[in-house]
C-alpha positions as CSV (number, residue, x, y, z in Angstrom):
1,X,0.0,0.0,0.0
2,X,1.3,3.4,-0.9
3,X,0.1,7.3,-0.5
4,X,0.3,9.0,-4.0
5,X,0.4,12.7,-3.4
6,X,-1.0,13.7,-7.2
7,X,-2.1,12.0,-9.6
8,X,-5.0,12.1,-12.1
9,X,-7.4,10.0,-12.6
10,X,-9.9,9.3,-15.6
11,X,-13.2,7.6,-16.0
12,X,-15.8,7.0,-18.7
13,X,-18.5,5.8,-19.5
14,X,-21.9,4.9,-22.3
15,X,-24.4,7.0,-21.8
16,X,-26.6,5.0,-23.5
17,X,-25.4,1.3,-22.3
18,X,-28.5,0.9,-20.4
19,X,-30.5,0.9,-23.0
20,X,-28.1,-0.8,-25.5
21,X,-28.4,-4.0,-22.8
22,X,-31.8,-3.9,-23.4
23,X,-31.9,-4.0,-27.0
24,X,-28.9,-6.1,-27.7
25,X,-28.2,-9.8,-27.1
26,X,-24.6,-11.0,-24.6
27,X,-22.6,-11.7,-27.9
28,X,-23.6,-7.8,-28.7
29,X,-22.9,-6.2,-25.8
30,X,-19.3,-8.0,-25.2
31,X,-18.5,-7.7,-28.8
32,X,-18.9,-4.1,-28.5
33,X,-17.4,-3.5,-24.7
34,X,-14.5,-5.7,-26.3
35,X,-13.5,-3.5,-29.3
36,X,-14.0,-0.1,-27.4
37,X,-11.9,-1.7,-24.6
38,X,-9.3,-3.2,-26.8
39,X,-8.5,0.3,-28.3
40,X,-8.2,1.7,-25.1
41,X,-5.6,-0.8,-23.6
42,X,-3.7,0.5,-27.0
43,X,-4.0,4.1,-25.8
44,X,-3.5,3.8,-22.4
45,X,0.1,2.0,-23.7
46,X,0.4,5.2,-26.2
47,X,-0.5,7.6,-23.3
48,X,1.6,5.8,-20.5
49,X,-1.9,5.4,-18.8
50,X,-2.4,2.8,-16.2
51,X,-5.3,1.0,-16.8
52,X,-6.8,0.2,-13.4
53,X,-10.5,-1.6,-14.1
54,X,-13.3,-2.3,-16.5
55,X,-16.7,-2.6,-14.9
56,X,-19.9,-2.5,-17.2
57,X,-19.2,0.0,-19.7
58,X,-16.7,1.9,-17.6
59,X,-12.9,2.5,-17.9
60,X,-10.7,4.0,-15.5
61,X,-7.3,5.0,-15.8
62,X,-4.9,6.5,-13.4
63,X,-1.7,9.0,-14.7
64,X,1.1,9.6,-11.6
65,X,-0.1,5.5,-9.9
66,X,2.2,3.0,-9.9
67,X,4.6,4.6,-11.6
68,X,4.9,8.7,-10.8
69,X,4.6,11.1,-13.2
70,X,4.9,14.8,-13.2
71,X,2.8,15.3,-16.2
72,X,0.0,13.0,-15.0
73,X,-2.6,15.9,-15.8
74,X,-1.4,16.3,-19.5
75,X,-0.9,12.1,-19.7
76,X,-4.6,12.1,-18.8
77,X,-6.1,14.4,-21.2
78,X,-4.6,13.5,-23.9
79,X,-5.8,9.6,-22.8
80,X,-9.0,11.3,-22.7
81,X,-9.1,12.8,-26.0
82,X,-8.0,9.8,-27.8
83,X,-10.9,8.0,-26.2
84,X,-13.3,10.5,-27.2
85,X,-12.0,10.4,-30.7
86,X,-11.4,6.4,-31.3
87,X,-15.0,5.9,-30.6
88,X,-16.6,6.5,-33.7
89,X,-15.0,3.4,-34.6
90,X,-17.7,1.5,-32.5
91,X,-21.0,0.8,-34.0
92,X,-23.9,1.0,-31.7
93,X,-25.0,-2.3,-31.8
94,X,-28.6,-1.4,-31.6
95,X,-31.1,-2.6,-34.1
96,X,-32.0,0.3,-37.0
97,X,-29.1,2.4,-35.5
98,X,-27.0,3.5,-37.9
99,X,-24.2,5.7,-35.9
100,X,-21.4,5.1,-33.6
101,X,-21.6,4.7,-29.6
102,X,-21.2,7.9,-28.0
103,X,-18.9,8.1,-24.1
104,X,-19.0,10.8,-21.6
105,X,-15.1,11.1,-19.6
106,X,-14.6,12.7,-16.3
107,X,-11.7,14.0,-14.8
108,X,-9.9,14.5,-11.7
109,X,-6.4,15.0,-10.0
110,X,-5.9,14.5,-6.2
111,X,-4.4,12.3,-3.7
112,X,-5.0,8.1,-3.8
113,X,-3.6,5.7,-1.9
114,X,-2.8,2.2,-4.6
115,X,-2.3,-1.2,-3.3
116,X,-2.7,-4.8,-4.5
117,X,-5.9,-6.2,-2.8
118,X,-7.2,-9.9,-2.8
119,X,-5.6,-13.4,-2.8
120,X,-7.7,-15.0,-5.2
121,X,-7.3,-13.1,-8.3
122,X,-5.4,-10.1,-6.7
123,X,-5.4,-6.8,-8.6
124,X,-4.1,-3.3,-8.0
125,X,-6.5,-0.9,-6.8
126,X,-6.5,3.0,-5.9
127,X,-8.8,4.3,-3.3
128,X,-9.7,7.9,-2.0
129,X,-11.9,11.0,-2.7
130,X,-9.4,11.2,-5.7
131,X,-11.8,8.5,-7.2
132,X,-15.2,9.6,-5.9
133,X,-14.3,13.0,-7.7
134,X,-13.6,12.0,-10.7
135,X,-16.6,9.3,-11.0
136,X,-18.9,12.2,-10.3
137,X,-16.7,14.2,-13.5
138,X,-18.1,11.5,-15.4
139,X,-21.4,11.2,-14.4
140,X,-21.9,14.8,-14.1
141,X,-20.5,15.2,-17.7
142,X,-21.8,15.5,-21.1
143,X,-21.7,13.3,-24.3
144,X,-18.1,13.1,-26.6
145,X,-17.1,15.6,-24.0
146,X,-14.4,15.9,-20.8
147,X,-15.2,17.5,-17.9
148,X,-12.5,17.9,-15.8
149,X,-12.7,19.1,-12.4
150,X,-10.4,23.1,-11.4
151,X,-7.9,20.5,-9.6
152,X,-6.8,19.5,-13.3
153,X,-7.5,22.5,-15.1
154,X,-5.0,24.2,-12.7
155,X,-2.6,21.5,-13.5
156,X,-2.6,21.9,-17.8
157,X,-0.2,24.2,-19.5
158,X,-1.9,27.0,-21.8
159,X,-1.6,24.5,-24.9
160,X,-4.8,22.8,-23.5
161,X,-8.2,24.8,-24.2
162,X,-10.4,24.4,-20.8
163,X,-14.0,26.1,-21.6
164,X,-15.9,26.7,-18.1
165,X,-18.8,25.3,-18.2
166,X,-20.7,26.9,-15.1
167,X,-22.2,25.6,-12.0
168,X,-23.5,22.0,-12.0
169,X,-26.2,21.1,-9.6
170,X,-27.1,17.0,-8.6
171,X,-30.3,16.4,-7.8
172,X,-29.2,13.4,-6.0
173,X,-30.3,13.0,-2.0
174,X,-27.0,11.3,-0.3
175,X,-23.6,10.2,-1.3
176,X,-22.4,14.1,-2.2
Protein backbone atom coordinates (compact mmCIF):
# COMPACT_ATOMS: atom_id res chain seq x y z
CA UNK A 1 0.00 0.00 0.00
CA UNK A 2 1.34 3.44 -0.93
CA UNK A 3 0.13 7.25 -0.51
CA UNK A 4 0.33 8.99 -3.97
CA UNK A 5 0.38 12.66 -3.40
CA UNK A 6 -0.98 13.68 -7.21
CA UNK A 7 -2.13 11.96 -9.59
CA UNK A 8 -5.00 12.09 -12.14
CA UNK A 9 -7.44 10.03 -12.56
CA UNK A 10 -9.92 9.29 -15.64
CA UNK A 11 -13.24 7.64 -16.03
CA UNK A 12 -15.76 6.99 -18.68
CA UNK A 13 -18.46 5.85 -19.48
CA UNK A 14 -21.92 4.92 -22.30
CA UNK A 15 -24.42 7.00 -21.80
CA UNK A 16 -26.55 4.96 -23.47
CA UNK A 17 -25.45 1.26 -22.30
CA UNK A 18 -28.52 0.94 -20.43
CA UNK A 19 -30.51 0.93 -22.99
CA UNK A 20 -28.06 -0.83 -25.52
CA UNK A 21 -28.43 -4.00 -22.78
CA UNK A 22 -31.81 -3.91 -23.39
CA UNK A 23 -31.88 -4.02 -27.03
CA UNK A 24 -28.94 -6.07 -27.68
CA UNK A 25 -28.21 -9.75 -27.10
CA UNK A 26 -24.59 -11.04 -24.65
CA UNK A 27 -22.57 -11.65 -27.86
CA UNK A 28 -23.57 -7.78 -28.73
CA UNK A 29 -22.86 -6.21 -25.76
CA UNK A 30 -19.34 -8.01 -25.16
CA UNK A 31 -18.47 -7.71 -28.82
CA UNK A 32 -18.86 -4.11 -28.49
CA UNK A 33 -17.36 -3.55 -24.73
CA UNK A 34 -14.49 -5.73 -26.30
CA UNK A 35 -13.51 -3.52 -29.26
CA UNK A 36 -14.02 -0.11 -27.44
CA UNK A 37 -11.94 -1.69 -24.62
CA UNK A 38 -9.25 -3.16 -26.81
CA UNK A 39 -8.53 0.29 -28.33
CA UNK A 40 -8.23 1.75 -25.11
CA UNK A 41 -5.60 -0.80 -23.57
CA UNK A 42 -3.72 0.46 -27.00
CA UNK A 43 -4.01 4.05 -25.80
CA UNK A 44 -3.52 3.82 -22.44
CA UNK A 45 0.06 2.00 -23.69
CA UNK A 46 0.41 5.21 -26.23
CA UNK A 47 -0.54 7.63 -23.32
CA UNK A 48 1.62 5.85 -20.54
CA UNK A 49 -1.93 5.45 -18.78
CA UNK A 50 -2.37 2.76 -16.18
CA UNK A 51 -5.28 1.03 -16.83
CA UNK A 52 -6.77 0.20 -13.42
CA UNK A 53 -10.47 -1.56 -14.14
CA UNK A 54 -13.34 -2.28 -16.49
CA UNK A 55 -16.67 -2.58 -14.90
CA UNK A 56 -19.91 -2.46 -17.16
CA UNK A 57 -19.17 -0.02 -19.71
CA UNK A 58 -16.67 1.94 -17.58
CA UNK A 59 -12.89 2.53 -17.92
CA UNK A 60 -10.74 4.01 -15.52
CA UNK A 61 -7.27 5.01 -15.80
CA UNK A 62 -4.92 6.53 -13.45
CA UNK A 63 -1.72 9.01 -14.67
CA UNK A 64 1.11 9.61 -11.58
CA UNK A 65 -0.06 5.55 -9.93
CA UNK A 66 2.16 2.98 -9.93
CA UNK A 67 4.64 4.59 -11.64
CA UNK A 68 4.89 8.69 -10.85
CA UNK A 69 4.59 11.10 -13.19
CA UNK A 70 4.89 14.79 -13.15
CA UNK A 71 2.84 15.27 -16.20
CA UNK A 72 0.02 12.99 -15.02
CA UNK A 73 -2.60 15.85 -15.83
CA UNK A 74 -1.37 16.26 -19.49
CA UNK A 75 -0.93 12.08 -19.69
CA UNK A 76 -4.58 12.09 -18.76
CA UNK A 77 -6.10 14.39 -21.24
CA UNK A 78 -4.56 13.46 -23.92
CA UNK A 79 -5.84 9.56 -22.77
CA UNK A 80 -9.00 11.33 -22.74
CA UNK A 81 -9.07 12.77 -26.04
CA UNK A 82 -7.97 9.77 -27.84
CA UNK A 83 -10.94 7.96 -26.18
CA UNK A 84 -13.25 10.47 -27.23
CA UNK A 85 -11.95 10.39 -30.75
CA UNK A 86 -11.39 6.38 -31.27
CA UNK A 87 -15.03 5.92 -30.56
CA UNK A 88 -16.60 6.50 -33.68
CA UNK A 89 -14.97 3.44 -34.60
CA UNK A 90 -17.66 1.51 -32.45
CA UNK A 91 -21.04 0.83 -34.05
CA UNK A 92 -23.86 1.04 -31.75
CA UNK A 93 -25.01 -2.26 -31.77
CA UNK A 94 -28.64 -1.36 -31.56
CA UNK A 95 -31.08 -2.59 -34.09
CA UNK A 96 -31.99 0.35 -36.96
CA UNK A 97 -29.07 2.37 -35.48
CA UNK A 98 -27.02 3.54 -37.94
CA UNK A 99 -24.17 5.65 -35.86
CA UNK A 100 -21.44 5.10 -33.59
CA UNK A 101 -21.64 4.70 -29.58
CA UNK A 102 -21.23 7.90 -28.04
CA UNK A 103 -18.89 8.11 -24.11
CA UNK A 104 -18.98 10.85 -21.55
CA UNK A 105 -15.06 11.14 -19.56
CA UNK A 106 -14.56 12.70 -16.33
CA UNK A 107 -11.67 14.05 -14.80
CA UNK A 108 -9.87 14.54 -11.66
CA UNK A 109 -6.38 15.02 -9.96
CA UNK A 110 -5.86 14.55 -6.21
CA UNK A 111 -4.38 12.28 -3.65
CA UNK A 112 -5.02 8.15 -3.77
CA UNK A 113 -3.63 5.74 -1.95
CA UNK A 114 -2.81 2.22 -4.63
CA UNK A 115 -2.28 -1.18 -3.33
CA UNK A 116 -2.67 -4.83 -4.46
CA UNK A 117 -5.93 -6.24 -2.76
CA UNK A 118 -7.20 -9.88 -2.76
CA UNK A 119 -5.55 -13.36 -2.83
CA UNK A 120 -7.65 -15.00 -5.24
CA UNK A 121 -7.31 -13.08 -8.35
CA UNK A 122 -5.39 -10.05 -6.67
CA UNK A 123 -5.42 -6.78 -8.60
CA UNK A 124 -4.08 -3.34 -7.98
CA UNK A 125 -6.47 -0.86 -6.80
CA UNK A 126 -6.51 2.96 -5.88
CA UNK A 127 -8.78 4.31 -3.27
CA UNK A 128 -9.73 7.90 -2.02
CA UNK A 129 -11.89 11.01 -2.66
CA UNK A 130 -9.44 11.21 -5.71
CA UNK A 131 -11.82 8.47 -7.17
CA UNK A 132 -15.22 9.57 -5.89
CA UNK A 133 -14.32 12.96 -7.75
CA UNK A 134 -13.55 11.99 -10.74
CA UNK A 135 -16.57 9.32 -11.04
CA UNK A 136 -18.94 12.22 -10.30
CA UNK A 137 -16.73 14.17 -13.52
CA UNK A 138 -18.13 11.49 -15.43
CA UNK A 139 -21.40 11.19 -14.41
CA UNK A 140 -21.95 14.76 -14.11
CA UNK A 141 -20.53 15.21 -17.67
CA UNK A 142 -21.82 15.50 -21.07
CA UNK A 143 -21.69 13.28 -24.27
CA UNK A 144 -18.08 13.06 -26.57
CA UNK A 145 -17.08 15.58 -23.98
CA UNK A 146 -14.38 15.93 -20.84
CA UNK A 147 -15.24 17.47 -17.88
CA UNK A 148 -12.46 17.95 -15.83
CA UNK A 149 -12.72 19.09 -12.42
CA UNK A 150 -10.38 23.11 -11.45
CA UNK A 151 -7.90 20.46 -9.62
CA UNK A 152 -6.81 19.52 -13.30
CA UNK A 153 -7.46 22.46 -15.10
CA UNK A 154 -5.01 24.18 -12.67
CA UNK A 155 -2.63 21.53 -13.50
CA UNK A 156 -2.56 21.94 -17.81
CA UNK A 157 -0.19 24.16 -19.46
CA UNK A 158 -1.91 26.97 -21.80
CA UNK A 159 -1.64 24.53 -24.91
CA UNK A 160 -4.77 22.78 -23.46
CA UNK A 161 -8.17 24.82 -24.23
CA UNK A 162 -10.35 24.36 -20.80
CA UNK A 163 -13.96 26.13 -21.59
CA UNK A 164 -15.92 26.66 -18.08
CA UNK A 165 -18.83 25.34 -18.16
CA UNK A 166 -20.65 26.88 -15.06
CA UNK A 167 -22.19 25.59 -11.99
CA UNK A 168 -23.54 21.95 -12.04
CA UNK A 169 -26.15 21.10 -9.61
CA UNK A 170 -27.12 17.00 -8.63
CA UNK A 171 -30.26 16.38 -7.75
CA UNK A 172 -29.18 13.38 -6.04
CA UNK A 173 -30.33 13.05 -2.01
CA UNK A 174 -26.95 11.26 -0.29
CA UNK A 175 -23.56 10.25 -1.32
CA UNK A 176 -22.45 14.14 -2.25
Amino acid sequence: CEVFEMVTIVFNDIPMFGDICKNCDGMQIVAMLNQMFGMFDVLSDKNKVYKVETVKDCFVGVAGAPERAKNHAELIMDMAMDMRDSVCFVKDPRPGTDTHIKIRLGSHSGQVVGGIVGNKCPRYCLFGDAMNTSSRMMSFGQEQAIHVSGAVKALLPAAYSVKVRGKVSSNLRSGF
